[in-house]
ZADO-1210 file (C-alpha; in nm, 4 decimals, padded with zeros to 6 digits):
<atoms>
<atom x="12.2331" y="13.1558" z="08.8979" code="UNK" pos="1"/>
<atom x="11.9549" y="12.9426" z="08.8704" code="UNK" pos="2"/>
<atom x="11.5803" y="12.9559" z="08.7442" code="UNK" pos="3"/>
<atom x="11.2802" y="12.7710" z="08.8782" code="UNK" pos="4"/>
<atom x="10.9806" y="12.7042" z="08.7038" code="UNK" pos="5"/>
<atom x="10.6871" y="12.4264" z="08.7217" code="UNK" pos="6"/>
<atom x="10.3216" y="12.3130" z="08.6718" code="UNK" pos="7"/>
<atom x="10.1300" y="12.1411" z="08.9019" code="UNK" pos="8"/>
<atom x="09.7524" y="12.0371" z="08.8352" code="UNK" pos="9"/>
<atom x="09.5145" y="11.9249" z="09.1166" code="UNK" pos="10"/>
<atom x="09.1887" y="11.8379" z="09.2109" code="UNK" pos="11"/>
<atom x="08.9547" y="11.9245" z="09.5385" code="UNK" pos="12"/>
<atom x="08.6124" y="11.9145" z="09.6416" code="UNK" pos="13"/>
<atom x="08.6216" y="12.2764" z="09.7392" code="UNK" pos="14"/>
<atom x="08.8313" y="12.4842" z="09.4285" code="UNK" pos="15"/>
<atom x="08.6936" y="12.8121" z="09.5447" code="UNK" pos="16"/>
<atom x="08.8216" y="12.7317" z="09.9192" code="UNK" pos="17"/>
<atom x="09.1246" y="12.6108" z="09.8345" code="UNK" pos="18"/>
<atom x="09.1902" y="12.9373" z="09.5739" code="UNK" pos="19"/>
<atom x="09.1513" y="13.1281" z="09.8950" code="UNK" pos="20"/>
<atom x="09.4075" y="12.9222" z="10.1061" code="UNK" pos="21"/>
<atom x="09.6759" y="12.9103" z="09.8457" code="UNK" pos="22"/>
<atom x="09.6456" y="13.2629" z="09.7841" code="UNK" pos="23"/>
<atom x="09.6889" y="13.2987" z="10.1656" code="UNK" pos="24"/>
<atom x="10.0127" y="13.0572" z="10.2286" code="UNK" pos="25"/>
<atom x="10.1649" y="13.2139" z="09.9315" code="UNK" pos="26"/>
<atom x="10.1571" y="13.5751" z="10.0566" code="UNK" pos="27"/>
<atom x="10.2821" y="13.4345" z="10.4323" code="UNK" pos="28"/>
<atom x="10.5655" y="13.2705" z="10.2758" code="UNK" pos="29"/>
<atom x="10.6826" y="13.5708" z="10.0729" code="UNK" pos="30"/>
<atom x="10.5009" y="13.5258" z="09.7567" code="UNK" pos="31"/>
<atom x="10.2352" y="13.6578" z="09.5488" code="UNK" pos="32"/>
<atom x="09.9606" y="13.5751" z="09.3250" code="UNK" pos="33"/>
<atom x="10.0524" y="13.6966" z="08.9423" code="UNK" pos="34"/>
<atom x="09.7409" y="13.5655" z="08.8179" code="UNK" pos="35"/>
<atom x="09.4192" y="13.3940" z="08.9280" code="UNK" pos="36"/>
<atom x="09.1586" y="13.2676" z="08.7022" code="UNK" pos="37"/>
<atom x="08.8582" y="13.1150" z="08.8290" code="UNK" pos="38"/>
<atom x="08.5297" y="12.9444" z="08.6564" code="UNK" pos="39"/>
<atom x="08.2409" y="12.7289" z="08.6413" code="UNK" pos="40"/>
<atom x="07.9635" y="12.6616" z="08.8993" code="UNK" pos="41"/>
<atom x="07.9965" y="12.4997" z="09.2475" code="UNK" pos="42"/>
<atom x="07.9637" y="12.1509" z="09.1233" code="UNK" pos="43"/>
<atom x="08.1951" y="12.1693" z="08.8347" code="UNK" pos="44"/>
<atom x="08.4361" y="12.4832" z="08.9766" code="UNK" pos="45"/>
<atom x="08.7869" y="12.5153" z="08.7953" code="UNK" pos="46"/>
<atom x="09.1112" y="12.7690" z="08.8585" code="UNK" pos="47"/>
<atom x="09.4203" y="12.8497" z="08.6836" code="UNK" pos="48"/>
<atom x="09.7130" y="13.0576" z="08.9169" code="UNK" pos="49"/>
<atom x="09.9740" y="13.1751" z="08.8610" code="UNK" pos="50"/>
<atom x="10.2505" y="13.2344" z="09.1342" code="UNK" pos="51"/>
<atom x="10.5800" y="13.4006" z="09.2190" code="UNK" pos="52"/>
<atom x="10.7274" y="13.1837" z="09.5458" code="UNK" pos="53"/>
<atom x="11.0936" y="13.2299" z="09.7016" code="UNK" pos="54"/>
<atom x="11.2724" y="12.9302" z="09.5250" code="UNK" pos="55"/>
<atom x="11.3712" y="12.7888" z="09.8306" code="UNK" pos="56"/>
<atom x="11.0216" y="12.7296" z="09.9332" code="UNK" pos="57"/>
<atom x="10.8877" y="12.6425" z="09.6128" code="UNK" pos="58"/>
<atom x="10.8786" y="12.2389" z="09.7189" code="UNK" pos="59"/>
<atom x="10.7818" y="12.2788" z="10.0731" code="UNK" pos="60"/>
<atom x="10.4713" y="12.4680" z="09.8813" code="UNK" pos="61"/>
<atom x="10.3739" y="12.1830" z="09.6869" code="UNK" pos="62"/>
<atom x="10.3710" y="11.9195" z="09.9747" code="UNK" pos="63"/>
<atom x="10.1852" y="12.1548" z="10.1676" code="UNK" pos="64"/>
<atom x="09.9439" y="12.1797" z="09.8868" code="UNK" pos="65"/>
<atom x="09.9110" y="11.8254" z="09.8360" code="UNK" pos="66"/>
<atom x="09.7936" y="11.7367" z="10.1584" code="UNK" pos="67"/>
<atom x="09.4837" y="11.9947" z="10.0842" code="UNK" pos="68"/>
<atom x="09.3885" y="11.8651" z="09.7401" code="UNK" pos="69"/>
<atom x="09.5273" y="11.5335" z="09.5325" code="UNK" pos="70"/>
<atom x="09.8021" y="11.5971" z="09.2684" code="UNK" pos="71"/>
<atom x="09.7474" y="11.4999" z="08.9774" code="UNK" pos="72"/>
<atom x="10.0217" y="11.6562" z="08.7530" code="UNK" pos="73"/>
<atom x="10.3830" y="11.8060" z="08.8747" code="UNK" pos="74"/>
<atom x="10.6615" y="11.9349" z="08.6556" code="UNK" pos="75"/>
<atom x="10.9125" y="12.1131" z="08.7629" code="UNK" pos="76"/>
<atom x="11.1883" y="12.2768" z="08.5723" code="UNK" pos="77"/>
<atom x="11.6007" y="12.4119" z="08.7205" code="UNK" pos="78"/>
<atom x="11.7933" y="12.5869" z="08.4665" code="UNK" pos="79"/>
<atom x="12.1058" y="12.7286" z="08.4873" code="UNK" pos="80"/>
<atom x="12.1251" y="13.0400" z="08.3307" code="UNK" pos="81"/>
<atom x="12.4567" y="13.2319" z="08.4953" code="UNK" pos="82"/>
<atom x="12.6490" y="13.2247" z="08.1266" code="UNK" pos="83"/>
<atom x="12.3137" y="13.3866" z="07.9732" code="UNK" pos="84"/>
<atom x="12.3336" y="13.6384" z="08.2376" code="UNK" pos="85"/>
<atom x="12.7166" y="13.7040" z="08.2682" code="UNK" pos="86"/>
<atom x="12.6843" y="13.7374" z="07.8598" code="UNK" pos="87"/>
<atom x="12.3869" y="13.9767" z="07.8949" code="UNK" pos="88"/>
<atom x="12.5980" y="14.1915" z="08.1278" code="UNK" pos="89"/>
<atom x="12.9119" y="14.2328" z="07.8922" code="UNK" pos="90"/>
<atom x="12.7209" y="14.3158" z="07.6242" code="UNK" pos="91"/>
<atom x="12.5105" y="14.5762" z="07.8181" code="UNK" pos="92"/>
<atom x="12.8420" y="14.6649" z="07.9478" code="UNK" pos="93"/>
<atom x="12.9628" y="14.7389" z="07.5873" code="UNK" pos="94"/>
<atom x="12.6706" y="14.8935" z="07.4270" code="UNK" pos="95"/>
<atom x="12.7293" y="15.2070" z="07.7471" code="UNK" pos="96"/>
<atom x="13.0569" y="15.2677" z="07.6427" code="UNK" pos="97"/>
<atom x="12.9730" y="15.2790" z="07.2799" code="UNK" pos="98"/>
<atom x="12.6670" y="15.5230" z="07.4126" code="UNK" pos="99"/>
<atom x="12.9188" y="15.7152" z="07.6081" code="UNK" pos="100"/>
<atom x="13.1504" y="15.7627" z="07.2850" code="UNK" pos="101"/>
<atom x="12.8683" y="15.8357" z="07.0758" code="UNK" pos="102"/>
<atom x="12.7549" y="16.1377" z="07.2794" code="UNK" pos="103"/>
<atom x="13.1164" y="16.2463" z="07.2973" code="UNK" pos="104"/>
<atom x="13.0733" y="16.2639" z="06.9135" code="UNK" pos="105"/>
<atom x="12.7653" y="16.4297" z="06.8855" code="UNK" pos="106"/>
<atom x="12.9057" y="16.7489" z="07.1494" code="UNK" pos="107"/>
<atom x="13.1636" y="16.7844" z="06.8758" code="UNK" pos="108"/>
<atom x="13.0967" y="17.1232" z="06.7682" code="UNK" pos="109"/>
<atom x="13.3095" y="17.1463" z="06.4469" code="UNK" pos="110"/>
<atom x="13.1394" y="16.8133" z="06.3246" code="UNK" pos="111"/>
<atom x="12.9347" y="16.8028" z="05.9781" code="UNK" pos="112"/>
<atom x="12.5711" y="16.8224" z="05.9808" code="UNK" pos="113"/>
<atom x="12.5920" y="16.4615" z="05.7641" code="UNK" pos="114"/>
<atom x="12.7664" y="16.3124" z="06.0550" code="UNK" pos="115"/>
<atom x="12.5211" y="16.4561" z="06.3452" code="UNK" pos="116"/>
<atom x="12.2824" y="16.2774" z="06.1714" code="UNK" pos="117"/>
<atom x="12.4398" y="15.9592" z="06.1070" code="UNK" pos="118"/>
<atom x="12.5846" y="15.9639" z="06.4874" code="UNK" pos="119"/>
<atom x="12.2271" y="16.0643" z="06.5825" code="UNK" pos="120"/>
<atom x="12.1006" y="15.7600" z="06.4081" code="UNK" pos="121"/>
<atom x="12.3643" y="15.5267" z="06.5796" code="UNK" pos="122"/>
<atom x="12.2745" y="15.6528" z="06.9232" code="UNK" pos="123"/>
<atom x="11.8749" y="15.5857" z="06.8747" code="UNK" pos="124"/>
<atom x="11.9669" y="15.2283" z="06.7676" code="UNK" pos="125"/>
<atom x="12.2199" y="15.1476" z="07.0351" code="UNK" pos="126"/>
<atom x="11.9855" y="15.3190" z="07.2752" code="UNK" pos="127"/>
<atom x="11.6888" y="15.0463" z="07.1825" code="UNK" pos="128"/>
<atom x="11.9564" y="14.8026" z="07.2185" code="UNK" pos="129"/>
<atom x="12.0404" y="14.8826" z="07.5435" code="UNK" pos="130"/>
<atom x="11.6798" y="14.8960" z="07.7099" code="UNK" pos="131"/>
<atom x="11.6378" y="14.5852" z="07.5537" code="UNK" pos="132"/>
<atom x="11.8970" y="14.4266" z="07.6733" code="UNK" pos="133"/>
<atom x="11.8425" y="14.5696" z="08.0450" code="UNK" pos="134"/>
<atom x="11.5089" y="14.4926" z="08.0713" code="UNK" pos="135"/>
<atom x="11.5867" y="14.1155" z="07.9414" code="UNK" pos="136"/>
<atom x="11.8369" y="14.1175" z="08.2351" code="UNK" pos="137"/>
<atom x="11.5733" y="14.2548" z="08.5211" code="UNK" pos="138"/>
<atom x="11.3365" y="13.9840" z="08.3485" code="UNK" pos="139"/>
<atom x="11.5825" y="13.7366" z="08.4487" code="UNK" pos="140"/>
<atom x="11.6764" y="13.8609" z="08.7751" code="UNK" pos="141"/>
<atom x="11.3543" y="13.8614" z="08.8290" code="UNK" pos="142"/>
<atom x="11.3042" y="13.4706" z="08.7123" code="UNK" pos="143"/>
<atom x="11.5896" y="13.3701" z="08.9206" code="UNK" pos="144"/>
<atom x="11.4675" y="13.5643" z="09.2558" code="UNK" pos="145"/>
<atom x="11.1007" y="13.4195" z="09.2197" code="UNK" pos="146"/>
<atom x="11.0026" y="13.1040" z="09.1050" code="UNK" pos="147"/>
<atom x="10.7369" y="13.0765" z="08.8713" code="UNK" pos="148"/>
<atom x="10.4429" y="12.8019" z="08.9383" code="UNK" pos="149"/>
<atom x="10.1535" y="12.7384" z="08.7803" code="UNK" pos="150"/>
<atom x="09.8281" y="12.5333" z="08.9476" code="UNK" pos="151"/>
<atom x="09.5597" y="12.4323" z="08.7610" code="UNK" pos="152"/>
<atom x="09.2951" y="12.3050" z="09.0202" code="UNK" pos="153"/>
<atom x="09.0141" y="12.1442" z="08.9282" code="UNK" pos="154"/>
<atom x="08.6699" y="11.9912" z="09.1409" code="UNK" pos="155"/>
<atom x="08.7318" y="11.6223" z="09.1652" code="UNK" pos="156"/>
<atom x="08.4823" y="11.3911" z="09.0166" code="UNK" pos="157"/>
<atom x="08.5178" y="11.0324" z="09.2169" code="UNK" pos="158"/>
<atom x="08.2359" y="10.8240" z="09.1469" code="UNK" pos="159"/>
<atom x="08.0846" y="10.6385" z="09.3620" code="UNK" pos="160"/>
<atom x="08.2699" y="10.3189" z="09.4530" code="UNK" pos="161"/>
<atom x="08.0353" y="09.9514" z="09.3777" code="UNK" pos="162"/>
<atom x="07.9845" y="09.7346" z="09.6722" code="UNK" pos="163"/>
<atom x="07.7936" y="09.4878" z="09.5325" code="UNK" pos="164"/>
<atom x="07.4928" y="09.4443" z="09.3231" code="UNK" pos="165"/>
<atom x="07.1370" y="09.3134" z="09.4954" code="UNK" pos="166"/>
<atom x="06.9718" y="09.1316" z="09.2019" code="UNK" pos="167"/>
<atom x="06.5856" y="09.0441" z="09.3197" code="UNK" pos="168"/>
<atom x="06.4517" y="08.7685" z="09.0649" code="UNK" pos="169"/>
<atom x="06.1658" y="08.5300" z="08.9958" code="UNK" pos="170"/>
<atom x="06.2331" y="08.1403" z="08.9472" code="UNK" pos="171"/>
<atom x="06.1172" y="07.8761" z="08.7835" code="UNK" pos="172"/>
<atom x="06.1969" y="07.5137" z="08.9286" code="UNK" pos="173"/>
<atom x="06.1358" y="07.1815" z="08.8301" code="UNK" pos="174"/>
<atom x="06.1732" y="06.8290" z="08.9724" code="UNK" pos="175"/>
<atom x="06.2905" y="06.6086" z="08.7610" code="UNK" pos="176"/>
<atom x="06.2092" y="06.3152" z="08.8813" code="UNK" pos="177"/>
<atom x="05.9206" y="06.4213" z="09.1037" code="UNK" pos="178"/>
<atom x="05.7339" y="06.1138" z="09.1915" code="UNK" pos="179"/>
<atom x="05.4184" y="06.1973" z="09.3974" code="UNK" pos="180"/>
<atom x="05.5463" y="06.5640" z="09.4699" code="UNK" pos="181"/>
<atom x="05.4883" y="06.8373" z="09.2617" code="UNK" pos="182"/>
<atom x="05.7186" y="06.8736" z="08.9756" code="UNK" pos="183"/>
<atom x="05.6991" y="07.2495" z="08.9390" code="UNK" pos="184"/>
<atom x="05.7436" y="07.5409" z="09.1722" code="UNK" pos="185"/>
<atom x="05.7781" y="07.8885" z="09.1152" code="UNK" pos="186"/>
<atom x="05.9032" y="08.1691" z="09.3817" code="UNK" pos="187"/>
<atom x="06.1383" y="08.3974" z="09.3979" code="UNK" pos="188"/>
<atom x="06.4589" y="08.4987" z="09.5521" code="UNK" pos="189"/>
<atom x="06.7486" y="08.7478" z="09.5742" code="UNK" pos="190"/>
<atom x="07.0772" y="08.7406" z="09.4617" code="UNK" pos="191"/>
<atom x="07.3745" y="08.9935" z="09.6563" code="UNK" pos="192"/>
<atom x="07.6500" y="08.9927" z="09.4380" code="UNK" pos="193"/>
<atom x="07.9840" y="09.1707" z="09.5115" code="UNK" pos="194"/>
<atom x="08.1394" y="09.0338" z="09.1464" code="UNK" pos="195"/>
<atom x="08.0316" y="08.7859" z="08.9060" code="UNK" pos="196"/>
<atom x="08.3330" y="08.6042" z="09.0526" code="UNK" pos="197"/>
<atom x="08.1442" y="08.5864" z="09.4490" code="UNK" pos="198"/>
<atom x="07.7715" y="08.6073" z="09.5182" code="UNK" pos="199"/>
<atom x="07.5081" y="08.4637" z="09.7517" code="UNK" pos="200"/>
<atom x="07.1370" y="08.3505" z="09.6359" code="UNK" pos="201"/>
<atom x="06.8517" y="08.2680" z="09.8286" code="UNK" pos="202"/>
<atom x="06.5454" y="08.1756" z="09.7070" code="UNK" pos="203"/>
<atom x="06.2152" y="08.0868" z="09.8430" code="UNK" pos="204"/>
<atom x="05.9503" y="07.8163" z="09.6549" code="UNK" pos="205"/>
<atom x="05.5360" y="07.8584" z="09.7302" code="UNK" pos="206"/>
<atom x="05.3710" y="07.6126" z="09.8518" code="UNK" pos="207"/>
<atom x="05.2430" y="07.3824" z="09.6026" code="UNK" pos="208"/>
<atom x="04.9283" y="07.1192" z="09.6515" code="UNK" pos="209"/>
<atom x="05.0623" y="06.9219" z="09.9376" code="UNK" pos="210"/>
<atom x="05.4111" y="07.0356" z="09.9744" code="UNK" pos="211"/>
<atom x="05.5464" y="07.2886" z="10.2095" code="UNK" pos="212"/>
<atom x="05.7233" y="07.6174" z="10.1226" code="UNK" pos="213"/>
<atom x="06.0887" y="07.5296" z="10.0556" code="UNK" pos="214"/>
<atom x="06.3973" y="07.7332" z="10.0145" code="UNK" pos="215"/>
<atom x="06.7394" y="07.7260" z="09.8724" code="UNK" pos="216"/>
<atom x="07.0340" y="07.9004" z="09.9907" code="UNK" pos="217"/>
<atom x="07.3924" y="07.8783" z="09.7698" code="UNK" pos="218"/>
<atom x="07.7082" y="08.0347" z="09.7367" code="UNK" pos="219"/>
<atom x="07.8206" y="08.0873" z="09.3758" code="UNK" pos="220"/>
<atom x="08.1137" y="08.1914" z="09.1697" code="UNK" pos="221"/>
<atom x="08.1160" y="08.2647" z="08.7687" code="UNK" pos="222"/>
<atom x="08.3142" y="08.3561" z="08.4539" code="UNK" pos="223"/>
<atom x="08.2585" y="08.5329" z="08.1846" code="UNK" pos="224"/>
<atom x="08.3321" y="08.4545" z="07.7832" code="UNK" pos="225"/>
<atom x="08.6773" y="08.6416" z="07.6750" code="UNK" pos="226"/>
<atom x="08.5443" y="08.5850" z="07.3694" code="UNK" pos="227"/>
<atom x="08.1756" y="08.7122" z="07.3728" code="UNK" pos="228"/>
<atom x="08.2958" y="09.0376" z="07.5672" code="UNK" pos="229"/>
<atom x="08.4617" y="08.9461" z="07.8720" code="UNK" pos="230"/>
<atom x="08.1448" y="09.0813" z="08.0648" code="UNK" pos="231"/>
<atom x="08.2402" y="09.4238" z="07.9370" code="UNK" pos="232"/>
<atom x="07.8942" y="09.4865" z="07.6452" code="UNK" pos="233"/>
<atom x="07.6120" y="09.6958" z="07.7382" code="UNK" pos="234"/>
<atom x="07.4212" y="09.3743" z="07.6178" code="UNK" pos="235"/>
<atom x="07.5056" y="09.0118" z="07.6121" code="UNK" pos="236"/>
<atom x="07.7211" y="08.8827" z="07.8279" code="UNK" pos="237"/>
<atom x="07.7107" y="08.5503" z="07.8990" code="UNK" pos="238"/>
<atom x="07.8757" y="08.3375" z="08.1755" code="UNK" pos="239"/>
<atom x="07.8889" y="08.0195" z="08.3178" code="UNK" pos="240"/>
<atom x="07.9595" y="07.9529" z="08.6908" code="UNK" pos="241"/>
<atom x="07.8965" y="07.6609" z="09.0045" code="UNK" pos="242"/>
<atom x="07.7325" y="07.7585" z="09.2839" code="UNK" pos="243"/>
<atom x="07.7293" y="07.5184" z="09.6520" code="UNK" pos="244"/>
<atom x="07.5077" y="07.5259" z="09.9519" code="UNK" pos="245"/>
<atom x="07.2200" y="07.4016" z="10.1574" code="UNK" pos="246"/>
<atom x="06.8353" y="07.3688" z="10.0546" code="UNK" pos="247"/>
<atom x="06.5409" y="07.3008" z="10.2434" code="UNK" pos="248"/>
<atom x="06.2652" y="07.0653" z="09.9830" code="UNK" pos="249"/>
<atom x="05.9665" y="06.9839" z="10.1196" code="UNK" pos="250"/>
<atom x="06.0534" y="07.0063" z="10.4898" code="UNK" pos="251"/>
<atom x="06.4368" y="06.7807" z="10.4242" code="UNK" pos="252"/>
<atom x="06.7756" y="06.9528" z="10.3883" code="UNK" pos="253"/>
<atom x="06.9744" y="06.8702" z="10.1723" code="UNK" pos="254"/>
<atom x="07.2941" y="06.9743" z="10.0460" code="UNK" pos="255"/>
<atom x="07.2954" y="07.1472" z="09.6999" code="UNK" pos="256"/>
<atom x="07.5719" y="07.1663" z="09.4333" code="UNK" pos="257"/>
<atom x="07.5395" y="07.2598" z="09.0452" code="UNK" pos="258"/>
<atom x="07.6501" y="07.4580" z="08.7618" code="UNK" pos="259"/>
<atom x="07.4776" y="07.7711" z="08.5878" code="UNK" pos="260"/>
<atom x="07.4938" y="07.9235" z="08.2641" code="UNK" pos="261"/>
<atom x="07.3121" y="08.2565" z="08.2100" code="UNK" pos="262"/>
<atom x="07.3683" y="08.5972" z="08.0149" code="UNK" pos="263"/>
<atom x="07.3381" y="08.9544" z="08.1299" code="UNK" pos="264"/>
<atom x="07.0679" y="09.0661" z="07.8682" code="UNK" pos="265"/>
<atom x="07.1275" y="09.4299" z="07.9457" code="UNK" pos="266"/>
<atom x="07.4258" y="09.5914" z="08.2039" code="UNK" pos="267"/>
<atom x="07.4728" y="09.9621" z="08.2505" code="UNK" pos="268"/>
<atom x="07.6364" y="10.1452" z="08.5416" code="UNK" pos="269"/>
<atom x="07.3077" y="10.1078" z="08.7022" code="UNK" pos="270"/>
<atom x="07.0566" y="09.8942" z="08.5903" code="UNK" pos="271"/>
<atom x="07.1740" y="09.5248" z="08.4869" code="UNK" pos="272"/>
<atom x="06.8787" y="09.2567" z="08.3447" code="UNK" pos="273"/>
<atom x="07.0241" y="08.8960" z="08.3044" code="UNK" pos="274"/>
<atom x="06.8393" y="08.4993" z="08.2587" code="UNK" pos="275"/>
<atom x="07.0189" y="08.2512" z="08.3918" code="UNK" pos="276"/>
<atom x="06.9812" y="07.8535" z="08.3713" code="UNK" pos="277"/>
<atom x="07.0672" y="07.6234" z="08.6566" code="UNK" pos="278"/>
<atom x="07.1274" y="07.2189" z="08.7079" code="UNK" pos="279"/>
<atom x="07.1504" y="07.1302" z="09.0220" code="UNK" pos="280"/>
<atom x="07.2117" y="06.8219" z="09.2585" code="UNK" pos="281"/>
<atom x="07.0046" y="06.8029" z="09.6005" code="UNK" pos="282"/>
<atom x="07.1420" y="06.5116" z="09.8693" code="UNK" pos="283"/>
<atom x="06.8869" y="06.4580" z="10.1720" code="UNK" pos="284"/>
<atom x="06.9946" y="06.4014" z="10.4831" code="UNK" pos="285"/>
<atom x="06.7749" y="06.0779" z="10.5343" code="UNK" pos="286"/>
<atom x="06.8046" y="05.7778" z="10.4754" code="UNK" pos="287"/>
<atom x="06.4344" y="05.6643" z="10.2946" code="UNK" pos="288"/>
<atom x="06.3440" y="05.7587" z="09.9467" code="UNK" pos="289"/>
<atom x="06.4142" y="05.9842" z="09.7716" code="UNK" pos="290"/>
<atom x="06.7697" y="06.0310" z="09.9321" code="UNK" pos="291"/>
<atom x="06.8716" y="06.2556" z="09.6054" code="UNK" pos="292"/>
<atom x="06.7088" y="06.4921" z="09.3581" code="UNK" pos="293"/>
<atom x="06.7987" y="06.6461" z="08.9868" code="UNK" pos="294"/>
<atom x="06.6478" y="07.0333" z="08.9839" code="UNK" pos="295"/>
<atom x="06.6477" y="07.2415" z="08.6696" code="UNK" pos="296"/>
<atom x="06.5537" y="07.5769" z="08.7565" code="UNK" pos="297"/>
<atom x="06.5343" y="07.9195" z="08.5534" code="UNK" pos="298"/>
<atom x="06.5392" y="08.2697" z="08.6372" code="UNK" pos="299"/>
<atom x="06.4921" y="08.6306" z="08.5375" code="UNK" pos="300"/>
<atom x="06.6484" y="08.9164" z="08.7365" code="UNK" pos="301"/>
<atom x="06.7062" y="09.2594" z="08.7798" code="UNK" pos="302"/>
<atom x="07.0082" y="09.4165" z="08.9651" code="UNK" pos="303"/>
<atom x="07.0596" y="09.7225" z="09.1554" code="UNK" pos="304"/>
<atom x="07.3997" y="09.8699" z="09.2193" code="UNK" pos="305"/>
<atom x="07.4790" y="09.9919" z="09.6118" code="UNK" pos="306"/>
</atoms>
């Protein structure tokens, strides 16, 4: 003779609909609902049940309930308990032929009134014994025909998943080595940024005296410090990365390569404010002067989870 008992928690997006259903498929498969507590509002709903299943169909339950809802928690406990029971049953055994011998004292009618009394006494205790004892056993018989499981269901709480951050920002750039152009240019860009690890920038320049609008378009990848944080503060969190890619100056491509190093001033879940300062190289495709150029460019942004 065996027991079955378990726990089992879970969480859905619909607790009060899925109360209903497992209400339901326990009754069809032979069971019954000991207990059923349910609580809070629609957004935050949570139950507690308690059910009595046919052993046998205890498992097939539980896989049927976790393809409605996701399982968190599962314990399940088999005991053997046919020496508690076989031991319960000789001693009830015992205890009704002691009864049986007691009343066959107490119909004595010769018998002392000291020893009515102290049989009397014997057969009240051995009496509360008994129904003790027998309702113990029906407990257990009971235990061993139904399994006992408990579900805790709760409403699940996924959060949204990040795709990647879009980061608008103003820049500052400079020329080093300007000549004739204009050594300073300020615009603005956008930066779409699936992890500090992988993002894209571009970034458009005004026009400035002479010179045309120009643009700058690079791939970059970062790291954070391990030791200032590991990119994992509500504020500071600096980084260093390279970024590669294209630029158009002054109406000539070019091809641009560099190195940043920047902080995150501020990051929460969904607001992030960060400076960054950049070095980079710009080769023209030409061949008169100036075939190269040294930018130094700053920034200020402000990102937006998606």
């Amino acid at each position: 003779m065996r027991t079955l008992s378990g726990e089992v928690g879970a969480v859905s997006n619909d607790v009060a609909g899925l109360v209903g259903a497992v209400g339901a498929h326990a009754r069809e498969i032979g069971g019954s609902v000991a207990r059923e507590d349910v609580s809070g509002d629609a957004s935050h709903r949570q139950a507690t049940m308690t059910l009595r299943l046919p052993p046998a169909a205890t498992i097939a339950f539980i896989d049927w309930l976790a393809a409605r809802a996701t399982i968190e928690t599962r314990h399940l406990e088999d005991n053997d308990v046919s020496r508690q029971y076989f031991d319960r049953d000789v001693a009830i055994r015992n205890l009704e032929v002691t009864l049986d011998r007691l009343r066959e004292l107490a119909r004595q009618p010769d018998a002392e009134l000291a020893d009515v009394l102290q049989v009397e006494r014997e057969l009240t205790r051995v009496r509360g014994e008994l129904e003790k004892l027998r309702g113990e056993q029906r407990l257990l018989a009971d235990q061993v025909a139904r399994a006992t499981l408990t579900l805790t269901l709760a409403t699940s709480t996924t959060e949204p998943a990040l795709k990647f951050e879009l980061v608008p920002h103003l820049t500052r750039l400079h020329l080093v080595d300007a000549g004739t152009r204009a050594a300073d240019r300020i615009g603005g860009g956008v930066t779409l940024m699936a992890t500090r690890e992988s993002s894209f920038d571009f970034e458009m320049l005004a026009p400035q005296g002479g010179d045309p609008r120009s643009y700058l378009f690079t791939f970059a990848t970062g790291v954070y410090s391990d030791f200032l944080g590991g990119g994992n503060r509500r504020f500071g969190n600096p980084y260093i990365g390279f970024r590669f890619g294209g630029a158009k100056m002054n109406g000539h491509g070019a091809l641009a390569y560099g190195a940043d190093v920047g902080v995150e001033v501020v990051r929460f879940k969904l607001f992030l404010v960060e400076v960054s300062g950049r070095a980079l190289g710009l080769w023209y495709h030409r061949s008169s002067a100036p075939t190269s150029d040294l930018v130094l460019e700053g920034t200020v942004g402000i990102g937006i989870p998606f």
